[in-house]
Structures are given as structure tokens and as C-alpha cells.
BALOBA-1460 file (C-alpha; in Angstrom, 3 decimals):
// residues 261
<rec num="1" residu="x" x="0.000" y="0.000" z="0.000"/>
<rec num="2" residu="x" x="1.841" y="3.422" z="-0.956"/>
<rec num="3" residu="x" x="0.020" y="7.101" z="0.454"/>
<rec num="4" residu="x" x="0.607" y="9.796" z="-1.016"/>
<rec num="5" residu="x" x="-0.033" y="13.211" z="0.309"/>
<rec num="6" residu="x" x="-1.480" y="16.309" z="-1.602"/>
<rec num="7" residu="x" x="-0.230" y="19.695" z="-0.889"/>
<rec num="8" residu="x" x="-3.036" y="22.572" z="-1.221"/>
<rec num="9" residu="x" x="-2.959" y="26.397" z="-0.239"/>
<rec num="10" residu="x" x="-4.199" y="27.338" z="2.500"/>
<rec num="11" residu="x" x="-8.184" y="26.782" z="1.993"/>
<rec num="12" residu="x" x="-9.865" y="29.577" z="3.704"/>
<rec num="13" residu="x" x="-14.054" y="31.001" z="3.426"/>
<rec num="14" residu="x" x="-12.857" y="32.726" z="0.155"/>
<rec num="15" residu="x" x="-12.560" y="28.764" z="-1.777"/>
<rec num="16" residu="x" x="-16.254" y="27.874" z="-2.603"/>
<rec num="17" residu="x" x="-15.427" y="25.401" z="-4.944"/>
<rec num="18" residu="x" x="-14.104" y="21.857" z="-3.900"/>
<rec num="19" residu="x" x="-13.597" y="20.654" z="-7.368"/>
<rec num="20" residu="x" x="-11.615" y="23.726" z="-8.509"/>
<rec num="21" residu="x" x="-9.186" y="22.844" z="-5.283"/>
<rec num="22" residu="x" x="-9.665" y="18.966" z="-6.412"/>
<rec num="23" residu="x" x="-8.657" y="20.392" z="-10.415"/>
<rec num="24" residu="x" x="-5.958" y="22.543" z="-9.189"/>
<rec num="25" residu="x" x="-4.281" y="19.693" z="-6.743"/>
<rec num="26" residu="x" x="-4.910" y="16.454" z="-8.173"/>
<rec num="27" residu="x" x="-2.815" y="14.072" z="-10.202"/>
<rec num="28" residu="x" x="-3.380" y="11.933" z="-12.531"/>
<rec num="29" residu="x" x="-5.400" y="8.987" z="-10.725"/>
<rec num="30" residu="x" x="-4.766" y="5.585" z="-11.356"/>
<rec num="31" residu="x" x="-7.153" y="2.807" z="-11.499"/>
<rec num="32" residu="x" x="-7.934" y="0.829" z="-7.860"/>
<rec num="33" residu="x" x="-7.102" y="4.222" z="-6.280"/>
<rec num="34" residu="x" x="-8.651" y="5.777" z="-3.106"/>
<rec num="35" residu="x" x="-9.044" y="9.490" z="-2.602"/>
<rec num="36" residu="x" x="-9.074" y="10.269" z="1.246"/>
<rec num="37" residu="x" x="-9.910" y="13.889" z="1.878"/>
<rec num="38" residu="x" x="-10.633" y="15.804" z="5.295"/>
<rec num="39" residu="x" x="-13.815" y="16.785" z="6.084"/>
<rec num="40" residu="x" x="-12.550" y="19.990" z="6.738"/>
<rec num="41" residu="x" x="-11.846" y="21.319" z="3.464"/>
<rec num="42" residu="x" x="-15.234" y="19.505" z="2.551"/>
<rec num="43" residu="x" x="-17.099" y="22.256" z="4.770"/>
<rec num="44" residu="x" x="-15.542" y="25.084" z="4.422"/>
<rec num="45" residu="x" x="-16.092" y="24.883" z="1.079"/>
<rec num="46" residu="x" x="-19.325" y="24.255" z="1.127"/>
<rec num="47" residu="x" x="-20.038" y="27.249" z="3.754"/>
<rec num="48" residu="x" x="-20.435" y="25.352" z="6.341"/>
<rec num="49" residu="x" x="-18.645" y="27.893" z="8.859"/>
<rec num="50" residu="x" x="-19.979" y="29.584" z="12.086"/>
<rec num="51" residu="x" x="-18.176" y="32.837" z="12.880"/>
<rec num="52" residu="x" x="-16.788" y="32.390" z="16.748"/>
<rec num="53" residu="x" x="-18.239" y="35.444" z="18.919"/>
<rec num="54" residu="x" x="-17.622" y="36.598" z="22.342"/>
<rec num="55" residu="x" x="-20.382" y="34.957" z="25.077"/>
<rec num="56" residu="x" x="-21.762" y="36.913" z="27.221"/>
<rec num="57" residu="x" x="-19.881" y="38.851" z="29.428"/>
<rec num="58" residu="x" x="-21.999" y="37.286" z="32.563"/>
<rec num="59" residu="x" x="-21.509" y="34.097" z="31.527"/>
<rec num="60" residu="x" x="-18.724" y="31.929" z="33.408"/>
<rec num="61" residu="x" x="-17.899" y="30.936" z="29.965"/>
<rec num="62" residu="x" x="-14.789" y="31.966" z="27.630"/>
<rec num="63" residu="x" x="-14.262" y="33.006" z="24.025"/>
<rec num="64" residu="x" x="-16.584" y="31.635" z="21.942"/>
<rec num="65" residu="x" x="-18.109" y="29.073" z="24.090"/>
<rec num="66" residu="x" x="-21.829" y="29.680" z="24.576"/>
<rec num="67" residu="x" x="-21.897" y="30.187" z="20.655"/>
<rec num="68" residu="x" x="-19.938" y="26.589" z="20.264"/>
<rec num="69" residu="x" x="-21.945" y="24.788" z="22.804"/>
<rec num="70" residu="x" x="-25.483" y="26.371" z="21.090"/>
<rec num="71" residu="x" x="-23.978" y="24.673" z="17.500"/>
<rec num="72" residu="x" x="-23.165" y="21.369" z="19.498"/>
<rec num="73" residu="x" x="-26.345" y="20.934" z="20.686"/>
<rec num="74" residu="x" x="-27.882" y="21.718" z="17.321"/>
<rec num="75" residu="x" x="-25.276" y="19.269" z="15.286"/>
<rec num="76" residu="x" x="-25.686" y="15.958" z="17.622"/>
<rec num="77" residu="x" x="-27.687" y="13.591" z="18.367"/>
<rec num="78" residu="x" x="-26.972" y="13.368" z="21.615"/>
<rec num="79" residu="x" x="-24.246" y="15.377" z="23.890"/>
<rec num="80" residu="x" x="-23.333" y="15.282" z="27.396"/>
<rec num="81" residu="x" x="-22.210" y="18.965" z="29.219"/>
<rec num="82" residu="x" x="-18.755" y="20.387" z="28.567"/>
<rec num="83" residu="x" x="-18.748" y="20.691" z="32.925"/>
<rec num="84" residu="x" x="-18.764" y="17.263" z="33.170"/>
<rec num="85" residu="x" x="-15.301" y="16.735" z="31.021"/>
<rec num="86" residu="x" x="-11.967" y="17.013" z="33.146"/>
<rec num="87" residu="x" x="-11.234" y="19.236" z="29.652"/>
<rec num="88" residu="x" x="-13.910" y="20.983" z="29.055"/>
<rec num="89" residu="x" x="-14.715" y="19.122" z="25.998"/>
<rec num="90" residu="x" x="-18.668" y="18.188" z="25.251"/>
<rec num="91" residu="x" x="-18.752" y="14.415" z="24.021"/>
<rec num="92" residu="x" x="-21.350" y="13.235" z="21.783"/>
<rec num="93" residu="x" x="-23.367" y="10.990" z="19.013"/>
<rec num="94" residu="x" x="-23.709" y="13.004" z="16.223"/>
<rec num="95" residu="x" x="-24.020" y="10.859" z="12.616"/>
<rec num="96" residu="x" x="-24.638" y="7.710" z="14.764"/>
<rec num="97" residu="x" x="-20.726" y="8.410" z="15.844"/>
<rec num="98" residu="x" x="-19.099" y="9.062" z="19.484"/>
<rec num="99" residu="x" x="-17.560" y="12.209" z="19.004"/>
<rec num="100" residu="x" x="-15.956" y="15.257" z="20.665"/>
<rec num="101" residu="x" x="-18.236" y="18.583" z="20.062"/>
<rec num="102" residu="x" x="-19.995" y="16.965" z="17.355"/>
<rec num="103" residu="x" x="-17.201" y="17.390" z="15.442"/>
<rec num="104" residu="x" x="-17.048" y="20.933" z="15.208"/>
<rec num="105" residu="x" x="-13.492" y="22.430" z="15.559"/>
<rec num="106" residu="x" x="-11.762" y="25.743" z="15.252"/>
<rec num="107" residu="x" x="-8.102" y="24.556" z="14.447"/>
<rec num="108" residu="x" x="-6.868" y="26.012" z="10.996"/>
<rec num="109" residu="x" x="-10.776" y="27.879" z="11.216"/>
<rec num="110" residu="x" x="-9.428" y="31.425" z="11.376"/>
<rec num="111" residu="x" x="-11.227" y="32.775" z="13.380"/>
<rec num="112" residu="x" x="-14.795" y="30.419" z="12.254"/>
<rec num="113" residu="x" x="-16.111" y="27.328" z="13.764"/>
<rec num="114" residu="x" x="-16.194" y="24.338" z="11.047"/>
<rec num="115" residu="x" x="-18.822" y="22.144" z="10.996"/>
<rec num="116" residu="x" x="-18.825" y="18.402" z="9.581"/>
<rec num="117" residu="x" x="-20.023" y="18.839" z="5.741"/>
<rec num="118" residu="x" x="-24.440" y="18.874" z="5.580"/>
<rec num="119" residu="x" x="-24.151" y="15.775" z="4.054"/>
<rec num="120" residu="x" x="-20.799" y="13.872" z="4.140"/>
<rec num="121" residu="x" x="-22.411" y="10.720" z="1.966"/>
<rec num="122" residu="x" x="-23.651" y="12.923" z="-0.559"/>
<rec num="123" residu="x" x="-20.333" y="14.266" z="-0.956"/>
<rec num="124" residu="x" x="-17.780" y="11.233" z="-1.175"/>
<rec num="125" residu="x" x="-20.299" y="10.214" z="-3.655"/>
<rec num="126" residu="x" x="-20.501" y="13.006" z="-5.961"/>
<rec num="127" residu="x" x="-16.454" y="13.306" z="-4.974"/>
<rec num="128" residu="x" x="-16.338" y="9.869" z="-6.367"/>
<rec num="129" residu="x" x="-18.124" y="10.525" z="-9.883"/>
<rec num="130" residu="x" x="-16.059" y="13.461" z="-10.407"/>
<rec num="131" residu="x" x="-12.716" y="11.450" z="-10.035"/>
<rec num="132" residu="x" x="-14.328" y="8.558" z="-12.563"/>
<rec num="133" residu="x" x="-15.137" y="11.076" z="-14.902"/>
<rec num="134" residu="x" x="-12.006" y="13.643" z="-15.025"/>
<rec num="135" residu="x" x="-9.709" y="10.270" z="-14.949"/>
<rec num="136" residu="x" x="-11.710" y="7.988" z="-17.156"/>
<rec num="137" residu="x" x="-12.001" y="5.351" z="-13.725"/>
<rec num="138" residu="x" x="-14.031" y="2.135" z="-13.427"/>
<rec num="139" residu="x" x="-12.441" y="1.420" z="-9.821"/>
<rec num="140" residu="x" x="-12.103" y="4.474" z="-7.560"/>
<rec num="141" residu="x" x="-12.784" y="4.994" z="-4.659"/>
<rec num="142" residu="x" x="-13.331" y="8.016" z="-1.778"/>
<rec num="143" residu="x" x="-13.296" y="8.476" z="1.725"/>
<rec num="144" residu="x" x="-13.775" y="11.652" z="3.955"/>
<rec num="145" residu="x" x="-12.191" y="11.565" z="7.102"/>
<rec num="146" residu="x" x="-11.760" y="13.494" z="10.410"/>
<rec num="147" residu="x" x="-9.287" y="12.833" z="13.609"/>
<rec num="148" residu="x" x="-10.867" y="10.981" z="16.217"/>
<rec num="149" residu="x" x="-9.862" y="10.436" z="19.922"/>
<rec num="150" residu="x" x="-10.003" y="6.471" z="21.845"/>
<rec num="151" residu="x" x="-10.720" y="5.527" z="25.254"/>
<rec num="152" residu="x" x="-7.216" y="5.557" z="27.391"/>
<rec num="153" residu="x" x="-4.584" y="6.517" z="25.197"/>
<rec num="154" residu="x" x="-3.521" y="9.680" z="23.834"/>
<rec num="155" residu="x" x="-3.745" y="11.100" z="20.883"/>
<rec num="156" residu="x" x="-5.628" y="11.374" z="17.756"/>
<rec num="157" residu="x" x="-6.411" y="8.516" z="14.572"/>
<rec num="158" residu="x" x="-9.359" y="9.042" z="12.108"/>
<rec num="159" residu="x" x="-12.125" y="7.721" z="11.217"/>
<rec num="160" residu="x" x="-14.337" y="7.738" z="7.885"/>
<rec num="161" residu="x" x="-17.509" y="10.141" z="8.180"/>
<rec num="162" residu="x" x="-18.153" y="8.527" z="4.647"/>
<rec num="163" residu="x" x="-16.730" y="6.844" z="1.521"/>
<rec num="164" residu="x" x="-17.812" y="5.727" z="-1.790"/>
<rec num="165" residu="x" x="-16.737" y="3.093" z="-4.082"/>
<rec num="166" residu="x" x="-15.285" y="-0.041" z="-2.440"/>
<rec num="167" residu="x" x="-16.804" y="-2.362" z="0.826"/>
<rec num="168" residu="x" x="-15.638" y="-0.834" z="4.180"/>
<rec num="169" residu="x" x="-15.965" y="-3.817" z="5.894"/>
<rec num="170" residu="x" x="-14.456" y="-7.231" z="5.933"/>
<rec num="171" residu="x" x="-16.358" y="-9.339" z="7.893"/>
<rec num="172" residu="x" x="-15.134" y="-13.094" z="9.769"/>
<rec num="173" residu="x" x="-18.056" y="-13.952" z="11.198"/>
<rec num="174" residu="x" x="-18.058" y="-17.623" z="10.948"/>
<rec num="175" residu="x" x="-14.949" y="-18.007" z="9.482"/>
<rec num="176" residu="x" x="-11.691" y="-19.992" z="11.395"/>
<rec num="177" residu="x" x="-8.947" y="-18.974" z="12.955"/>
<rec num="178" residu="x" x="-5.159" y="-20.861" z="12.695"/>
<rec num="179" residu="x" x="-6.707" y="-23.153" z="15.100"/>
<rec num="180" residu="x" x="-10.221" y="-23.934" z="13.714"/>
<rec num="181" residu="x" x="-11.741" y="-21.556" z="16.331"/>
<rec num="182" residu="x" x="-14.483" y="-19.492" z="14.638"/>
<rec num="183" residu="x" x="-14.905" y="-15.858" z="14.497"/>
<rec num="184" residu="x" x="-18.208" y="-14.442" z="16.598"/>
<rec num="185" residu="x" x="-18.224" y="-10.809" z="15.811"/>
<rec num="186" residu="x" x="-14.932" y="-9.844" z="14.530"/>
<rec num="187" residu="x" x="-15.146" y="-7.432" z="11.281"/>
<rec num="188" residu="x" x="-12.213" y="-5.447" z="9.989"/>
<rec num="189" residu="x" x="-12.771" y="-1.698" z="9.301"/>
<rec num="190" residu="x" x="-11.116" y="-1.263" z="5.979"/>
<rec num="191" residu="x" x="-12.492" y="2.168" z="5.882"/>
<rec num="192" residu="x" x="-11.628" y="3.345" z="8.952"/>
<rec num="193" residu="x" x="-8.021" y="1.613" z="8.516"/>
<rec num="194" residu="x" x="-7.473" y="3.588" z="5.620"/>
<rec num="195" residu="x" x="-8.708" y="6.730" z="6.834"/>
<rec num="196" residu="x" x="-6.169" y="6.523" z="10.041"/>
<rec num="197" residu="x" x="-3.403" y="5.482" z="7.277"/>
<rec num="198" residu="x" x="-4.372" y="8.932" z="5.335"/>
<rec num="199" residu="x" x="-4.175" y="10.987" z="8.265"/>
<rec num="200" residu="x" x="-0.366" y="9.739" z="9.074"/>
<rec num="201" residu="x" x="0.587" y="11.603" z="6.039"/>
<rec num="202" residu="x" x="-1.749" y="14.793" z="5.918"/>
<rec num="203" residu="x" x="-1.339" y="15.085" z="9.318"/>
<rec num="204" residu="x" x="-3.223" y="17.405" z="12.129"/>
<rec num="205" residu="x" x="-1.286" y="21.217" z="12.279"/>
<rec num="206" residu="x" x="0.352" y="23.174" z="9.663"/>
<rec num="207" residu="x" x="1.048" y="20.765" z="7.372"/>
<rec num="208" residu="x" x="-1.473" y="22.256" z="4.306"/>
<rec num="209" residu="x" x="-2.325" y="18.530" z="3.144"/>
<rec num="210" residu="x" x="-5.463" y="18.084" z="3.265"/>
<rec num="211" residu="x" x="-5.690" y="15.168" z="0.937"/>
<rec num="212" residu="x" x="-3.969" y="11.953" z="0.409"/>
<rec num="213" residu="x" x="-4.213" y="8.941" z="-2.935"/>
<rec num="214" residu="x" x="-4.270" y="5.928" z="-1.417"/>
<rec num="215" residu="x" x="-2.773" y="3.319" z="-3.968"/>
<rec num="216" residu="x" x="-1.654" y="-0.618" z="-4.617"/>
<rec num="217" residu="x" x="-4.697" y="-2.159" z="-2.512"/>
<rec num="218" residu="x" x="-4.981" y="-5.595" z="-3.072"/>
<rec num="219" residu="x" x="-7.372" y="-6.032" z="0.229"/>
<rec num="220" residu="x" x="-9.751" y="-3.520" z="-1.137"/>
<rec num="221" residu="x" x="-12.956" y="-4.848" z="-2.934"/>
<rec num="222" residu="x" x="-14.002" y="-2.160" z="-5.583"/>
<rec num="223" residu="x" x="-17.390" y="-1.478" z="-6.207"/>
<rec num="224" residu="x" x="-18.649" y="0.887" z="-8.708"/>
<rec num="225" residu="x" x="-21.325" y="2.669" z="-7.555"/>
<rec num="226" residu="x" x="-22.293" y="4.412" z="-3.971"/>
<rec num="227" residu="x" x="-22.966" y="2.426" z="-0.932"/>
<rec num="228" residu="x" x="-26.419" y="1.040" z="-0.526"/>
<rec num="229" residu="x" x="-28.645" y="2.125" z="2.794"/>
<rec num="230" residu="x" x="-28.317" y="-1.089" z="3.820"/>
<rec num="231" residu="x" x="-24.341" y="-0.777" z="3.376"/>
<rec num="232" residu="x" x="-24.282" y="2.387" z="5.132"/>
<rec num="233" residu="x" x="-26.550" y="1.034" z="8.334"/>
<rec num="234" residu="x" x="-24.001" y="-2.195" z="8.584"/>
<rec num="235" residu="x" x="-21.364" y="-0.006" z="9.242"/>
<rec num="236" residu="x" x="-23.061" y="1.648" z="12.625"/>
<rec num="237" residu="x" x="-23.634" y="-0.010" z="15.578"/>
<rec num="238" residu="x" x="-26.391" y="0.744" z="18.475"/>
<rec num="239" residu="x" x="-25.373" y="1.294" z="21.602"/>
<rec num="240" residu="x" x="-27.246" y="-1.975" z="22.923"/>
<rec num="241" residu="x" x="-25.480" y="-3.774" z="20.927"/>
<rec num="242" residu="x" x="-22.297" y="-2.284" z="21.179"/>
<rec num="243" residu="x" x="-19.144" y="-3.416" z="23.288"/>
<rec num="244" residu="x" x="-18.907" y="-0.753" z="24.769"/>
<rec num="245" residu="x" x="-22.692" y="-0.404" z="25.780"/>
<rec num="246" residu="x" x="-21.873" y="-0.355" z="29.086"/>
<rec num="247" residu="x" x="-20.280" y="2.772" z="29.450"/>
<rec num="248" residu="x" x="-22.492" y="4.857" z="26.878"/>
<rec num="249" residu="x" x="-25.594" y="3.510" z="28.476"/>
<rec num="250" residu="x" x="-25.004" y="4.180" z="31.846"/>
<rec num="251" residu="x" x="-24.455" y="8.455" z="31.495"/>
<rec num="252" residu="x" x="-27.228" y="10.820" z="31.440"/>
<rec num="253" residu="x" x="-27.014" y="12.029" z="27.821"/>
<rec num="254" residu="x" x="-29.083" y="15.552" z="26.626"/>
<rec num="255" residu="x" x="-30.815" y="15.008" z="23.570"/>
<rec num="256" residu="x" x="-30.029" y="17.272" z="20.852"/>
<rec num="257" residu="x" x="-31.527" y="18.813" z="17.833"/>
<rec num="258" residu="x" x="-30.176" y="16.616" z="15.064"/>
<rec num="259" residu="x" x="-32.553" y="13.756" z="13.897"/>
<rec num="260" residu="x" x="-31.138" y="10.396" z="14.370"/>
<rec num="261" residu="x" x="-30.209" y="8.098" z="11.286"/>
């Protein structure tokens, strides 16, 4: 597997246009290619930008923080009080995801909040069409990412908010071990791997790479067209069902504005 990352100028309110950055930056893609590309760049250019105000000056709360916590609870799904974070950070499910302030972040925002893009599926797919039709493709594929934290250990990976054009999943349920013991629930991510593989080269600061080609993928399993509904559902799991159940059912989560999936 070789990733390669894409060098952009800085991409700022004034870029409307996500294919003109995509025409400007992009070479030549080859066929069985993957195109991972931050959400961020996704929504700013789409508008999707909150100018960060002072709260009020009675409020115990800083900079921009009453206006953050407002778009938090109108993003998620669920949240749970900044107060109750040894960080002050609000956790919560937004997109059927556990995420940090519903994934809205001011890093590299100058000065504007950035929300996740209106519709990230919508986007990898028509991302995905463009790329088939400016390089004459059959087997490309797309994935928008953003950084992610885990449970007990620092720092950030990433994680796919959506992709287009291959299976995400590889699933060995049923299947046997080295030692003919079978597999209960185990799936492998390939989405999410390759998302956390793009953002070791595009990186989290300065770095002005947004993007990265993903290339010589002999695990991946093209498919050319978007993901089904019924794709897109396998890839989410409830919190009843989930491992980790435990822990999200047993906090008193807020319900937010955002309609669940």
C-alpha cells in the first residue's frame, strides 16, 4: 500500500469550490485508487462555517463558548455537558458516531467554527463521480475523514464520516482462525483503517495537506457505484449492541436537535 499526500494552499471562506481545489491539486489517478480527503476542506467549502463570537460577558464561559456549545447541541444527536469533562470538551453521538463537540473544531478555522459537511455521503459520492469522470475510472474509490480520539490513550487517529466506491468492511463472522476456532463478531474496518493510514501523512497542524491517494490495494474490494442504505446502516452499531454499551448507556445524555439516522 503506498500514500501519497497532496499539498493545497491554505483553503480559507474565500474557496467555494471543492472541485476547482480537487482540479488545481490532483494528479493523474490511477485505477484501484482511493481518494481520502478531510472533512474539513469539505465544509468550508461548502459554507459550512460559524463565525466564533464573544459569550456573554456574565456568563462563566470563555471566548466563543456559549456560541460553540449552542452549534453542538444543534449538530448531535446526543451530547453530554462540557462541565462534566476534566477538559472541558462536550462528548457526543452526532451521525450515529461518538464524538468530541460533534465534530465541530476551530483549528486552521481562522477565526470560524467548522462544521462536519451537511451531508458527508452525498459528498464522497458526488467526490467519487467526479474522479471517474475527469480520470476515465471504473475502480475508484473516496473516503472523507476526520481525527478521532479512543478511550485511554492519547492522541488522535481518524475515522471515515463517509466513503464511496469499495466495501468498508471485511467481515469473519463464521470463518476460522489458525486453530479452527471461529470468528463471533470480529469485522475489519477497511475504511476506517485507511482513513487513520491517510491521516499519518496529511497530518493534524500546519502541514497544508489536506488530501492523500491511497494506492496498490490488493485487500480492497471495488465497487462501482455508492454504498447502498443497507451498506451504510451495517457499518453503525447501536449502543445496545455495542461493546462498549456499558459505558455509553449508563451516562445521562441531553438530547439534541439533530434527527437520528
Amino acid at each position: 500500500m503506498k500514500v501519497f499526500p497532496i499539498k493545497t494552499h491554505k483553503i480559507t471562506k474565500n474557496d467555494k469550490d471543492l472541485f476547482a481545489v480537487l482540479n488545481k491539486y490532483l494528479p493523474k489517478l490511477e485505477e484501484g485508487s482511493i481518494l481520502a480527503i478531510t472533512s474539513k476542506i469539505v465544509s468550508i467549502t461548502e459554507g459550512r462555517l460559524v463565525k466564533m463570537e464573544e459569550a456573554d460577558p456574565a456568563s462563566a464561559k470563555g471566548f466563543g463558548e456559549a456560541k460553540k456549545d449552542e452549534l453542538i447541541k444543534q449538530e448531535s444527536q446526543f451530547y453530554l455537558p462540557r462541565d462534566e469533562n476534566p477538559y472541558n470538551v462536550s462528548f457526543t453521538i452526532t451521525r450515529n458516531m461518538l464524538a468530541a463537540t460533534a465534530g465541530i473544531d476551530e483549528s486552521n478555522g481562522n477565526g470560524y467554527y467548522i462544521l462536519w459537511p451537511k451531508n458527508p455521503q452525498e459528498s464522497a459520492n458526488k467526490i467519487r463521480e467526479y474522479l471517474k469522470k475527469r480520470f476515465k475510472l471504473k475502480n475508484v474509490g473516496v473516503i472523507i475523514t476526520d481525527s478521532k480520539t479512543s478511550p485511554l490513550r492519547w492522541g488522535v487517529t481518524s475515522v471515515a464520516l463517509s466513503y464511496s466506491g469499495f466495501k468498508p468492511l471485511k467481515d469473519y463472522i463464521g470463518k476460522r482462525d489458525l486453530f479452527e476456532r471461529k470468528f463471533v463478531f470480529e469485522k475489519l474496518s477497511i475504511v476506517d483503517s485507511l482513513a487513520g493510514a491517510a491521516a499519518v501523512v496529511m497530518g493534524e497542524g500546519a502541514e497544508q495537506t489536506p488530501m492523500a491517494i491511497i494506492s496498490d490495494l490488493p485487500f480492497v474490494e471495488f465497487q462501482d457505484r455508492n454504498p447502498t442504505q443497507k451498506e451504510l446502516k451495517e457499518l453503525c452499531i447501536s449502543p445496545e449492541e455495542d461493546l462498549y454499551g456499558p459505558f455509553l448507556k449508563n451516562v445521562q445524555w441531553k438530547k439534541g436537535s439533530a434527527k437520528q439516522n
